[in-house]
Every structure is written in C-alpha cells, then in structure tokens.
N, C-alpha and C positions, 0 to 999 in steps of 0.2 A: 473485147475492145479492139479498135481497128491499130493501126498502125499511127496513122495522123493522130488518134485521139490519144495514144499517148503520147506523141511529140508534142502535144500542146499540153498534157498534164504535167509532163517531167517537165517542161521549160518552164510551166508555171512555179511548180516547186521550187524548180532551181532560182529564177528573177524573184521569187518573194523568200526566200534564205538569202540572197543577195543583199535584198530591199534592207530585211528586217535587222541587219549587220550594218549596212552601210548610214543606217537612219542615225545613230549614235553617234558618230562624225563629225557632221556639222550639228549636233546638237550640242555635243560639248566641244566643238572648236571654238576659236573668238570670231563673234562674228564680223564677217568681211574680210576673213583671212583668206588665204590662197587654198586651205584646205578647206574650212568654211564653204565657198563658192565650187571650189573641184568637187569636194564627196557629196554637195547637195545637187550638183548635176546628174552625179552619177545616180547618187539615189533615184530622184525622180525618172529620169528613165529607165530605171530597175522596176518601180512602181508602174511607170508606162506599160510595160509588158505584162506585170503581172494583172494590172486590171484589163487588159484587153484581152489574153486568155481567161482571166476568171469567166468574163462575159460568156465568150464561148463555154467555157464549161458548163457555168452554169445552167446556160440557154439548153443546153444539149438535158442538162438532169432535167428541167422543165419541161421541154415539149417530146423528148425520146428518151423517157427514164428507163423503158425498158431493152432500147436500142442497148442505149450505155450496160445494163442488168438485167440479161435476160432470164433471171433467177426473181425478179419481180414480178413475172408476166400473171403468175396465180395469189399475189400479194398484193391488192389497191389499197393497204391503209400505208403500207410501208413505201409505194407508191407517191401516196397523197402527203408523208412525211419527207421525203426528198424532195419532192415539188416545193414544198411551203421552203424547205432549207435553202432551195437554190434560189427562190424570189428574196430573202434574205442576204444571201451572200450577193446577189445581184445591186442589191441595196449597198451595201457593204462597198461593192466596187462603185455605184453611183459618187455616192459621200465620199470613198479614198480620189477619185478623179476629179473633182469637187473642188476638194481642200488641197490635194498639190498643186492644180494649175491655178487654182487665185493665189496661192500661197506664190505663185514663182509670177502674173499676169501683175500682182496686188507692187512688186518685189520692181517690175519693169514697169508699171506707170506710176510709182510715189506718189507724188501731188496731184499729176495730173491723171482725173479717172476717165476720163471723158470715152477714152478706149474700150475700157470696162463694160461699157455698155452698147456694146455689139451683141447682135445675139447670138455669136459664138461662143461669146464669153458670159453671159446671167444667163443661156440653156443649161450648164448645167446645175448652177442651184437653184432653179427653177422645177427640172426635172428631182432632185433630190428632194424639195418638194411633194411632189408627187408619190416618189417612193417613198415616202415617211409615212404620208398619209395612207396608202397602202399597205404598208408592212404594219402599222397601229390597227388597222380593222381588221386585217388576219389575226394578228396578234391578240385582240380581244373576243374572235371567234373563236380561236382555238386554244388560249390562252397558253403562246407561245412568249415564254419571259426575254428570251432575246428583242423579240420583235417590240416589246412593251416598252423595253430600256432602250432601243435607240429609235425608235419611232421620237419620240420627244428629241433627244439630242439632234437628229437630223435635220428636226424641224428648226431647232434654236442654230446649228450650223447655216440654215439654207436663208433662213430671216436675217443673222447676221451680216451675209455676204452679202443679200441684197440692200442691207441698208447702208454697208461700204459704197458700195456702187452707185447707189441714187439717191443718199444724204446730199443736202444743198453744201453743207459743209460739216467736215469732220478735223478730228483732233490733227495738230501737224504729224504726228508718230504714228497716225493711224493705220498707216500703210504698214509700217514694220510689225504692228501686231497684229494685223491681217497676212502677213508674209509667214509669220513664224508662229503662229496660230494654225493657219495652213498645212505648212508642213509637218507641226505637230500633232495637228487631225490625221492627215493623213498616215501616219504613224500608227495612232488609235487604233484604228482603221485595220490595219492589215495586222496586228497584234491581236486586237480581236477573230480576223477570220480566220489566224495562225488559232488559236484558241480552240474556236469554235469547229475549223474543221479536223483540225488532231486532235483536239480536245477529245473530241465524241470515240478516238480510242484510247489516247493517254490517260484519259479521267475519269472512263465509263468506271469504273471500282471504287469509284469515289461517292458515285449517285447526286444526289443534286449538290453537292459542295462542287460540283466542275462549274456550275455556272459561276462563281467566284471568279473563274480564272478566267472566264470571258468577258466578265463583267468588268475585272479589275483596270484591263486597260484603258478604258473608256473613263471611271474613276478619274485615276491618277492624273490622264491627260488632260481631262478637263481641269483639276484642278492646277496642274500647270501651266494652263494657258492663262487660264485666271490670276496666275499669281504674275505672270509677264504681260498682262495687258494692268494689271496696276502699279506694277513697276514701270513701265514705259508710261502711265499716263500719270503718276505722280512726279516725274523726272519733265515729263513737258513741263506742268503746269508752274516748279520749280523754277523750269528756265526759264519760264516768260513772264515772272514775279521781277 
C-alpha cells in the first residue's frame, strides 16, 4: 500500500469512530438544544469525511483491487468478491450521504421545500436510486444477503425523499421527521459498514450469524424511525384537533 492510500484509510477509520461516537449525542440530547445542534454538526462533518474517503477506498478496491492486493493478482474469485464488496460499500456511502444532507437540507428549509428541488439536492436520492437497483441485481446474481436487505431499504429511503421533495403538500412536522429520519439513516448506514467491514474479521468464527450484526442496525433504525414519524404525526394531527 502507498503512503496516501493509507492516509485516506486511517483518516477514514479515525472520521467514522468519530462519526459512530459522536451520533449518540444529538440523538439523546433534547432536541434544539445547544448540544443537540453543536454534536449534530459535528457529527455530520465527521460523516462528511468518512463518506468521501469511503468513496475513494472503495473506488480504489473496484477498479485496482490488485494495486491495493497484490496477493490477488492469481486469485479472480477473491478478486471478484472484493469488487462486488466495494460497489456495496459504495452503496452504503450513496444512502449515508443521502440521509445526512436531507436530514440537515430537510432541517434548513421546514416549510419551505421549494429549495429541495435543485438538482444538487434530489441527485442524490435519485442516484441512491440507481445504486439500490444495482446492488438488488448483483445481489440476486450472486445471492449476496447484504445487497438483498438494503437494495429494498434504499429503495424505500430514496422514494421517501423524493416524495418530501415534490409532494404538492405534506404533513406540518414533516420536515422534522425527514430531519431526524435522516440523520438516523445515516447512522444505519455507517453502523452497518462499521459491521460489515470489521465484521468480516470480528465475526468471521461466528459463520453466518455475523450477518445478524450487519443486519441488525438497519433493523433497529428502521424501526426507530418508524416509531418517530408516528409520534410526530400523531402529535400534529392532536394539535390541529
């Protein structure tokens, strides 16, 4: 490995043990507190980095798996199992970049989405799109169970955002549960590629019970979010009784 390629692996490390610390924060602060807004800053630019070296990394295991391994170079299936990992984790960083800048865009236009629909801002759940429906045909090619389970979530992530976006009209509170939705995807998100990339040594003696540990964050979150968008939409509907 070069020298650059590990200043982008360790900084990666280091920004997503940051992220995955600092996420808890503003999750259990009250929200609109002073900690609330400071540690969800911080977060998301912790996140910012990590997904932008993922990219890189992963880009690098895709098109120079052998560069990065050159202990591959007489191994193509081992090869062709890195490749599919890293359009995954590529995925992974799609969906975590996704859900934090609607989660923080959803957060700065409340009522007003009109902004929202810039194509800076519906590229990327439009692109996550894309990689959804791309990591579900690998995934039923090669019958890769990661790819299987968030092929769907990504999909119902990326339809979601877009129908925030260019709903004629949505709930008043809609925006907070796309704010905190958001950044609770994003969470998912990097718990899972915390998972799934340490996983494959922490858990490899385990055999397929580690996909449990990949899988579970995704779970949990989902049902979290689920249970804060009917808390928030049962709290509207109250107040305008």
């Amino acid at each position: 490995m070069t020298i650059s390629y590990q200043i982008v692996l360790y900084s990666h490390i280091l920004a997503g043990a940051i992220a995955l610390i600092l996420f808890w924060v503003p999750v259990t602060a009250k929200k609109g507190a002073l900690n609330h807004r400071k540690f969800g800053a911080h977060y998301r630019h912790a996140m910012q980095w990590t997904i932008y070296s993922g990219v890189m990394l992963a880009g690098l295991w895709l098109f120079a798996p052998v560069a990065v391994n050159p202990n591959l170079a007489d191994n193509p299936a081992a090869v062709a199992n890195l490749q599919r990992f890293a359009i995954f984790l590529l995925h992974l960083a799609v969906q975590m970049y996704a859900s934090v800048m609607m989660g923080q865009w959803a957060l700065d236009a409340k009522q007003s989405r009109l902004s929202l629909r810039r194509v800076s801002r519906t590229a990327p759940a439009v692109l996550l799109t894309l990689t959804s429906l791309c990591i579900g045909v690998i995934g039923i090619m090669h019958q890769h169970i990661l790819m299987l389970v968030f092929a769907p979530l990504g999909l119902t992530l990326s339809v979601s955002q877009l129908r925030f976006i260019f709903a004629k009209q949505v709930a008043p509170k809609a925006w907070l549960i796309e704010h905190l939705g958001g950044y609770i995807g994003s969470g998912i998100a990097a718990y899972t590629a915390f998972a799934a990339f340490g996983g494959r040594t922490l858990f490899s003696d385990i055999g397929a019970w580690q996909y449990a540990f990949w899988v579970l964050p995704g779970l949990i979150g989902g049902i979290a979010i689920s249970r804060l968008s009917r808390q928030y939409r049962t709290s509207t509907a109250n107040n305008t009784r």
